[in-house]
N, C-alpha and C positions, 0 to 999 in steps of 0.2 A: 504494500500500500504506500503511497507519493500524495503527500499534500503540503500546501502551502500555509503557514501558521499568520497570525496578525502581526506579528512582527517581519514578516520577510525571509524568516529562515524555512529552507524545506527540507521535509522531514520522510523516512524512507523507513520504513519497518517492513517483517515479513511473518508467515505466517510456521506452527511448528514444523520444525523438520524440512525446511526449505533448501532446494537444491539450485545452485543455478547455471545457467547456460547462458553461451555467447550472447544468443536471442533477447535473454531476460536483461543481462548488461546493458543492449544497445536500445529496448525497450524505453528502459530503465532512465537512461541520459536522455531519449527523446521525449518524454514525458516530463522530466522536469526543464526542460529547455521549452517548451509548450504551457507548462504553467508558472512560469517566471516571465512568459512574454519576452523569450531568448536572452536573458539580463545573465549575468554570473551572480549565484546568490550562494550565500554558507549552507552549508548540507551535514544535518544530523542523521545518523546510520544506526540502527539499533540492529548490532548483529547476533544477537541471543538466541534466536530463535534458526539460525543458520546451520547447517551443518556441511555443507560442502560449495566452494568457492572456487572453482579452476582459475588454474592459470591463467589462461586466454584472458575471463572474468577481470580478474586484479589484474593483466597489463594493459586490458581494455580500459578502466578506469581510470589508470593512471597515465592514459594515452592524451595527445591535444583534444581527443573529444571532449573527453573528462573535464581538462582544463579550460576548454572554452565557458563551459554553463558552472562552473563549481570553483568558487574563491577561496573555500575553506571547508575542511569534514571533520566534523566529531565522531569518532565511533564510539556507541556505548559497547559495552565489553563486561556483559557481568557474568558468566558463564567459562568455564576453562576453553573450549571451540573457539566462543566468539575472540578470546584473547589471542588463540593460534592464528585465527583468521585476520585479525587485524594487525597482529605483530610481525605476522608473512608478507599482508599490502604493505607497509610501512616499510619494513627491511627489505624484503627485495624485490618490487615491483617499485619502489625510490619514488612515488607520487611526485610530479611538478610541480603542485599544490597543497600548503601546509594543513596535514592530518596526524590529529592526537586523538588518543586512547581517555575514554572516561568511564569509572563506573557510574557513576550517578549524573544523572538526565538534568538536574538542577545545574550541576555544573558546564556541562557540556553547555547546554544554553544563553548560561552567562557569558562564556568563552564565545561562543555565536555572533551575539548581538554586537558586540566589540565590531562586527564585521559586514556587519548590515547598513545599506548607505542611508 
């Protein structure tokens, strides 16, 4: 699920046991570049409920597609998976675009808004 909050940050959850594919990657960037009205906005990730991220996936991300529509990523990370998963994007898919690790959703947010025009 891709929505757009009252503050301007968009926000990207999934649901349990989610798998993804190239598909759902480029989906993924086209839907939020269609509701930002193709603007670059900070993007909150809640990868908890994730359990497999290919490759392709994370260098798709961290590809100029990525960096076109996405100024900034929180991933929440409260789950031992969702840590592998975002500490794997992080180190070695090397994002163009500054992304940090947060447990709690309060914070990531804060961290957000700092980025919001």
């Amino acid at each position: 699920m891709i929505w757009m909050d009252e503050h301007g940050i968009c926000h990207e959850s999934y649901t349990e046991g989610t798998r993804l594919t190239i598909e759902d990657a480029r989906e993924q960037i086209q839907i939020i570049s269609e509701i930002s009205g193709h603007k670059k906005v900070p993007l909150l990730v809640d990868l908890n409920n994730l359990i497999h991220v290919p490759r392709e996936c994370r260098t798709y991300y961290a590809s100029k597609e990525g960096e076109k529509i996405v100024k900034v990523t929180a991933l929440l990370v409260g789950t031992q998976m969702s840590r592998v998963i975002g500490n794997f994007f992080i180190g070695l898919n090397k994002p163009a675009t500054l992304v940090k690790l947060f447990i709690s959703e309060k914070e990531a947010l804060k961290w957000l808004k700092e980025y919001v025009n």
